[in-house]
C-alpha positions in Angstrom: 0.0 0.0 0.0 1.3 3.5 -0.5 1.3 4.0 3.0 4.3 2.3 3.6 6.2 5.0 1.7 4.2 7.5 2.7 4.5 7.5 6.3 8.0 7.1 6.3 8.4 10.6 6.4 6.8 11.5 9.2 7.0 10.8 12.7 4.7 7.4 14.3 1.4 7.9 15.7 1.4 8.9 19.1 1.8 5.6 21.5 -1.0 4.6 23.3 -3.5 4.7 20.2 -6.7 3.9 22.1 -8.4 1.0 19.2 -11.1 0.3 21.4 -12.8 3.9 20.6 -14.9 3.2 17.7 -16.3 5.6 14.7 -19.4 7.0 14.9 -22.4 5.9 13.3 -20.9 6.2 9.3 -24.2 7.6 8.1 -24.5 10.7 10.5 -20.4 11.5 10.5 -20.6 11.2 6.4 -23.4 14.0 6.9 -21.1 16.1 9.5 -18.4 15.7 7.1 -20.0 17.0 3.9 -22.6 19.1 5.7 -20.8 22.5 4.1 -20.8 21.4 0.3 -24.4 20.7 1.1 -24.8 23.4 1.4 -23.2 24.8 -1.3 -25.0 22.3 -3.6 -28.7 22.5 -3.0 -28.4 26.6 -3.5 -26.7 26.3 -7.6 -29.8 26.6 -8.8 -31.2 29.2 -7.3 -28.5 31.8 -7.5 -30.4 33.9 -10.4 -33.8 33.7 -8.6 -31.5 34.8 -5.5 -30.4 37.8 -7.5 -33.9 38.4 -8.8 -35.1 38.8 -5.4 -32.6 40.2 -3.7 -32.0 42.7 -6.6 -28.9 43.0 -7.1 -26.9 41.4 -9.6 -25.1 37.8 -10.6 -21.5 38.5 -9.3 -22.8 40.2 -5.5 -24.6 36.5 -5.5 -21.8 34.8 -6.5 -20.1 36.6 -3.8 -22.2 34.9 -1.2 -20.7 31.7 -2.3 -17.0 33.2 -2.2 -17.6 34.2 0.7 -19.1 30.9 1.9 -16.0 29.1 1.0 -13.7 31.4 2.0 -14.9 30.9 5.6 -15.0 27.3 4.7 -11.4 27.5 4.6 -10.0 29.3 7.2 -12.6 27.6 9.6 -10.9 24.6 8.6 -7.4 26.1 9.5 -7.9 27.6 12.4 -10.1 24.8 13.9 -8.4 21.8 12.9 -5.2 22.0 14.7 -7.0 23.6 17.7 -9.1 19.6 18.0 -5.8 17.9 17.9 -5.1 19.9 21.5 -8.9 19.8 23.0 -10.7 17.0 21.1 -13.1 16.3 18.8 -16.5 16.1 20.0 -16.9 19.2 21.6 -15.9 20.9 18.3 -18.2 19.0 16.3 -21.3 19.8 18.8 -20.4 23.6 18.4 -20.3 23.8 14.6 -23.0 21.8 14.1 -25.4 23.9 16.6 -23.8 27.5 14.9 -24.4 26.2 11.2 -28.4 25.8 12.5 -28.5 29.3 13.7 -26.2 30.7 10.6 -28.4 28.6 8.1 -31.5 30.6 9.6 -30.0 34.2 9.2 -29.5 33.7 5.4 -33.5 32.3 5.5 -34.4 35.8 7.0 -31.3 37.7 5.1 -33.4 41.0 3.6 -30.4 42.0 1.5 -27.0 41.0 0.3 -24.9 41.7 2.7 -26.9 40.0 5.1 -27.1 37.5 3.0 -23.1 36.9 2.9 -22.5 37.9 6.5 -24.7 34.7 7.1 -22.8 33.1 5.0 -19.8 33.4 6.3 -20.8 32.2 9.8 -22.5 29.1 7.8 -19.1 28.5 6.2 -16.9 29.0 9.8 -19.1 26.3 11.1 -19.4 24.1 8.4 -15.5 23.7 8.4 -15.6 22.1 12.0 -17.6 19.3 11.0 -15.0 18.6 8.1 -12.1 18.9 9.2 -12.7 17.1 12.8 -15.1 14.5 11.1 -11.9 13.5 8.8 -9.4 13.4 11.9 -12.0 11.3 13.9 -11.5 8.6 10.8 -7.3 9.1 11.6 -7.9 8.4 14.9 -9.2 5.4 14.6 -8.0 3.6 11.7 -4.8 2.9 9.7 -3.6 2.2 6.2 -6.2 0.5 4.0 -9.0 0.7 6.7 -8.8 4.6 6.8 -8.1 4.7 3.1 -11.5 2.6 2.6 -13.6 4.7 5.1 -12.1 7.6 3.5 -13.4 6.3 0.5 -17.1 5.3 2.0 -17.8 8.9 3.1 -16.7 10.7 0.1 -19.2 8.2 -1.6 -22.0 9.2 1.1 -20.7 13.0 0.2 -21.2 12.4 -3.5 -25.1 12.2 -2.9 -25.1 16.0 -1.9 -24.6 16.5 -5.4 -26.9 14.6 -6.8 -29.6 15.2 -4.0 -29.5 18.7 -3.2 -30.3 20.7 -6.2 -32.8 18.1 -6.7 -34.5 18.6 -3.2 -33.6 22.8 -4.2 -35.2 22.7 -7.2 -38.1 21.0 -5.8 -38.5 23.0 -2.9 -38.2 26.1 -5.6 -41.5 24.6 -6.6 -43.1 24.8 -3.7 -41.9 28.1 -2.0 -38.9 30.8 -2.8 -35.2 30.0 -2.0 -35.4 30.8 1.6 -36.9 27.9 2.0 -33.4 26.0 1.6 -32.2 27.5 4.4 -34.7 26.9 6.7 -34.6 23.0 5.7 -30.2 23.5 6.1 -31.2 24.7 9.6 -33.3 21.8 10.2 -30.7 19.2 9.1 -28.0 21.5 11.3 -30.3 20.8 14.6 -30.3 16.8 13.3 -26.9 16.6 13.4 -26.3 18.9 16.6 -28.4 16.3 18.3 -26.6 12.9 16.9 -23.4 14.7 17.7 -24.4 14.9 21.4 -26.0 11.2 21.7 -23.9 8.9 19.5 -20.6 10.8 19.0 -17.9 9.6 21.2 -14.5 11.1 21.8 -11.8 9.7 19.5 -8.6 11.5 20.8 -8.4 11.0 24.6 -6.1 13.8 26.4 -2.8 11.6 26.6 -3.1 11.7 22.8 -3.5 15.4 22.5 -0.9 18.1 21.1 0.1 21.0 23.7 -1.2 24.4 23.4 -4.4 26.1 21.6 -3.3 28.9 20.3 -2.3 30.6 17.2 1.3 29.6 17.9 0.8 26.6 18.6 -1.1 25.5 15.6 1.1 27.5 13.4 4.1 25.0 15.0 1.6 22.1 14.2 1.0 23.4 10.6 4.9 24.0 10.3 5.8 20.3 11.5 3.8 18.4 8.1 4.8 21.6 5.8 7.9 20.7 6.2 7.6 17.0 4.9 8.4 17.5 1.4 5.6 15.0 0.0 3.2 16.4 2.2 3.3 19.9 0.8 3.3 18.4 -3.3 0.1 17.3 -2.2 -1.5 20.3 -0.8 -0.1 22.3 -4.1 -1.6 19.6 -6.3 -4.9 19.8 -4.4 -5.5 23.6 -4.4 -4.6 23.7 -8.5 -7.1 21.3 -9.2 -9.6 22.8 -6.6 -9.9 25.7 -8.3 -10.5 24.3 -11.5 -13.0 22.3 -10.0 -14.7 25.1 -8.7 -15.1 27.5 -11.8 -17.8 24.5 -12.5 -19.2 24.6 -9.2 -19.9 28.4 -9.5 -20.2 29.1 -12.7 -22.2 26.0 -14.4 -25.5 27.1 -13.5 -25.3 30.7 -15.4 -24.0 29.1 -18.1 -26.8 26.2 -18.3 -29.7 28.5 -17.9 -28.3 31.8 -19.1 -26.2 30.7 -22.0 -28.3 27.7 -22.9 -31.4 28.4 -21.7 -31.9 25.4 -19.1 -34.7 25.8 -17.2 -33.7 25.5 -13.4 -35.3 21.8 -13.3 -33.0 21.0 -16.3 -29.9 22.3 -15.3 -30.4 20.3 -12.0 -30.8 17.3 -14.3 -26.8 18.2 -15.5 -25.5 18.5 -12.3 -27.0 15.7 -10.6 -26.1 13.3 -13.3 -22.6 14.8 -13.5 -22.3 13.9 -9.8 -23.3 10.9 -10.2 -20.5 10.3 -12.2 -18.5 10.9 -9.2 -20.4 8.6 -6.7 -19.5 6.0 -9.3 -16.0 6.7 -9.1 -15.7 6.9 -5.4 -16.9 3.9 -5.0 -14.6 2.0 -7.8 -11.6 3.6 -5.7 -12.7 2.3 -2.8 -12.5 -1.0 -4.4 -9.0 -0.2 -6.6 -7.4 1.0 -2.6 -7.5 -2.4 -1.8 -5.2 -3.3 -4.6 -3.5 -0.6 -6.5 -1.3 2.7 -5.2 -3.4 5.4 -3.9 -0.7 8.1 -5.6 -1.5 5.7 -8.8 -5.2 6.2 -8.7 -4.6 9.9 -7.7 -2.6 10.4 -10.6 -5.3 9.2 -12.8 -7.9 11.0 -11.6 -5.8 14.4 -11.8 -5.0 13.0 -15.6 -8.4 11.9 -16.9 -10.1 15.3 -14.9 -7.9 17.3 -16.9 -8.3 15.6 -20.6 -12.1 16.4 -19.6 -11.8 20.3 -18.8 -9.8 20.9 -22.3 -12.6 19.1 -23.6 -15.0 21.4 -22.1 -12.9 24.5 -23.3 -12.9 23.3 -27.1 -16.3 22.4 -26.9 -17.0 26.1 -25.9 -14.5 27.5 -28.0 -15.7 25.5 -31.1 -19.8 26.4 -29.9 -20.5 23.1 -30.3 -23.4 23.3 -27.6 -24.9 21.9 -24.2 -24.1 18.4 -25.1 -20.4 18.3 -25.5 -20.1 20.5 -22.9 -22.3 18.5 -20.8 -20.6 15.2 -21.8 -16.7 16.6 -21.3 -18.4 17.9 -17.8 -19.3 14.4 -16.6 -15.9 13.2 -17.6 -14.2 15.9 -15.3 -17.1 14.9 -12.5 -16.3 11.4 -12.5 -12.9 12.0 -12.2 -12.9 14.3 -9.1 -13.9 10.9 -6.8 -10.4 9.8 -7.3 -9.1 13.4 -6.9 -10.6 14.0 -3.8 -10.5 10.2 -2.3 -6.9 10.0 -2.8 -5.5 13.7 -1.8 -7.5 13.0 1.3 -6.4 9.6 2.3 -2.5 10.5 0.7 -2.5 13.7 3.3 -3.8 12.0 6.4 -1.4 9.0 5.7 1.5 11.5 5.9 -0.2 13.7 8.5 -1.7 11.1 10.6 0.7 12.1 14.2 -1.5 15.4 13.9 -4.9 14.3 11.7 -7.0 17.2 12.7 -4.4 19.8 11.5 -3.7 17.5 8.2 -7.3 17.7 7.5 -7.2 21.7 7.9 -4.2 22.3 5.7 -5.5 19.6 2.9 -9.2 21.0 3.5 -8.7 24.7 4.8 -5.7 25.3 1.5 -7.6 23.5 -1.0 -11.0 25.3 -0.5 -9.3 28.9 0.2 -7.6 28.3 -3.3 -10.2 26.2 -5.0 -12.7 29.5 -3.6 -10.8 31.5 -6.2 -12.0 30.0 -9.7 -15.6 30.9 -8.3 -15.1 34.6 -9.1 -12.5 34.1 -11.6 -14.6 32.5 -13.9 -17.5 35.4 -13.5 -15.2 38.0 -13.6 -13.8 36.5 -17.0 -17.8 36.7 -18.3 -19.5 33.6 -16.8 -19.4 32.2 -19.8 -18.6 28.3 -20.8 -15.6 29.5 -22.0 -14.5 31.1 -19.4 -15.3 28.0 -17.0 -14.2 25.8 -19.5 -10.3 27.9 -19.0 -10.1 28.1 -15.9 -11.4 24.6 -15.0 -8.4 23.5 -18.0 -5.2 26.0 -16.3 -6.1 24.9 -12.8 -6.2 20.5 -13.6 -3.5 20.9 -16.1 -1.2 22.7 -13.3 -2.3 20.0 -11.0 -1.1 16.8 -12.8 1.6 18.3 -14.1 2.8 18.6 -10.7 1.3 15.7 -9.5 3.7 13.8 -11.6 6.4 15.2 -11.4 6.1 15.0 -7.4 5.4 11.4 -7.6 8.7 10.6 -9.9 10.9 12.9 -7.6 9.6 11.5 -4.9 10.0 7.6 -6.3 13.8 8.8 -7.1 14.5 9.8 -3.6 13.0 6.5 -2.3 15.7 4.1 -4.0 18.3 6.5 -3.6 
């Protein structure tokens, strides 16, 4: 397994790793986990009837969603490395309870900057439940176990896709887009509540790092930056983050503005798109048990890329929804073995300190990745200009991907 390399260069897991403590229930920690892109997902399609309403225009909406994932990703630094010194579940209970309250402020949000002050705060407490539901996995398990649970939430994850623009555009049916929020703060209180009667603590205190402050996670954060591997990989995830995202952001403009989707159609494209990557999370999981996870990763990064200069030429050429559609689903179903393997490859190398691995592959990749959202409006919104940035960000990535991966191969026999 690539573990074997990989955690050669770092230090051992602290003695005294406590197997009895088990995960949580998988269903309800898959949920805390992914509980921010859910969020993210189910509001897509409603971003021009957001504008509409809100009157004001497509990039001030778009902000709202910057804004969202930059708060994403700082939460995810700053909290991370703070749950390898006081533990896990009380972190979890905290963000879980704060995205309720932050998911009813944008419900009630009379204007845009209410609207991405809310935001913010949902993003903030979002991170917690990603970034500490990843280490609790670390805590617990080794090698192929936690590369195969690793696996198993990202598939869960995948669903938000594929089920929340559907439950967004139905619920667009039935009432106006504040209604989304009011059923995120409902699923927040859920999860507050399973936190507090199933979740047990994973990282008992004779585990725990020293200090909670800013200096002290900054020493944390320094200690796996300086593992050479370690760092490739956080490079390589943020590139191909923010490729990734110029979809995520722009898609639905392009699809209903450019196209002329209706908002039930274009939910059609980006639920079948992530199935795509459901499918593929779930074949890695399998391939883990057998193959390199840096071999899979690479391949992911490769195909993901092919399928973004497909996009570009499709837009470039106007050849229409279809190929652009079709080179989309390829770049979809690539990203389960994107973000399976950078995951599983940075806690494998991070795994002394798991919560503050999780917040510099999370927190980096997201503050990064949260920078092809405006890119590609600010470039015109256009499938072109998704279609380039989605290209320049997975091209970087596996071109540095593989050249990490021989330099690193090189220094192993040497």
């Amino acid at each position: 397994m690539a573990d074997t390399a990989g955690t050669a260069e770092t230090s051992s897991p602290p003695v005294g790793r406590d197997t009895a403590v088990g995960l949580p229930p998988l269903l309800p920690l898959a949920v805390v986990v992914g509980i921010a892109p859910l969020a993210t997902d189910m509001y897509i399609p409603a971003l021009p009837a957001i504008a509409a309403d809100l009157g004001t225009s497509t990039s001030a909406v778009q902000l709202s969603l910057t804004a969202f994932l930059v708060a994403f990703a700082v939460g995810q630094l700053l909290i991370g490395p703070i749950s390898d010194a006081v533990g896990r579940r009380p972190l979890l209970l905290a963000g879980t309870t704060a995205f309720a309250v932050a998911s009813v402020v944008c419900a009630l949000a009379p204007d845009p900057v209410t609207l991405v002050a809310a935001r913010l705060l949902q993003g903030l407490a979002g991170a917690a439940g990603s970034v500490v539901g990843r280490a609790v996995v670390t805590d617990v398990l080794q090698g192929a176990a936690r590369a195969r649970t690793i696996s198993s939430l990202a598939a869960i994850n995948a669903l938000g896709p594929v089920l929340a623009p559907l439950l967004g555009a139905a619920l667009l049916l039935v009432g106006e887009w504040r209604l989304m929020f009011v059923a995120l703060a409902c699923l927040g209180l859920v999860l507050a509540a399973s936190v507090k009667l199933t979740f047990r603590e994973t990282l008992p205190p004779h585990r725990r790092a020293s200090g909670v402050g800013l200096r002290a996670s900054a020493a944390r954060m320094g200690t796996l930056l300086r593992i050479p591997r370690f760092s490739a990989y956080l490079v390589t995830s943020c590139c191909a983050t923010a490729g990734f995202f110029a979809y995520i952001a722009t898609s639905s403009f392009v699809f209903q503005s450019e196209f002329g989707f209706s908002e039930p159609a274009y939910t059609l494209v980006f639920a079948t798109n992530a199935s795509c990557m459901i499918a593929s999370t779930l074949v890695f999981r399998r391939l883990v048990r057998r193959h390199d996870e840096d071999v899979l990763l690479s391949i992911g990064l490769s195909v993901a890329a092919v399928g973004s200069l497909g996009v570009l030429t499709a837009a470039l050429l106007g050849a229409g929804p279809g190929p652009v559609w079709a080179c989309l689903a390829v770049v979809t179903g690539a990203w389960g073995f994107v973000i399976t393997g950078s995951a599983t490859r940075t806690q494998a190398l991070g795994q002394a300190l798991p919560g503050t691995a999780a917040a510099l592959q999370g927190g980096l990749a997201f503050g990064v990745g949260g920078l092809g959202t405006p890119l590609a409006g600010a470039l015109g919104g256009t499938a072109v200009a998704m279609g380039a940035v989605m290209a320049s960000g997975l091209t970087v990535a596996v071109v540095i991907q593989l050249v990490a991966t021989r330099l690193a191969a090189r220094a192993h026999r040497g």
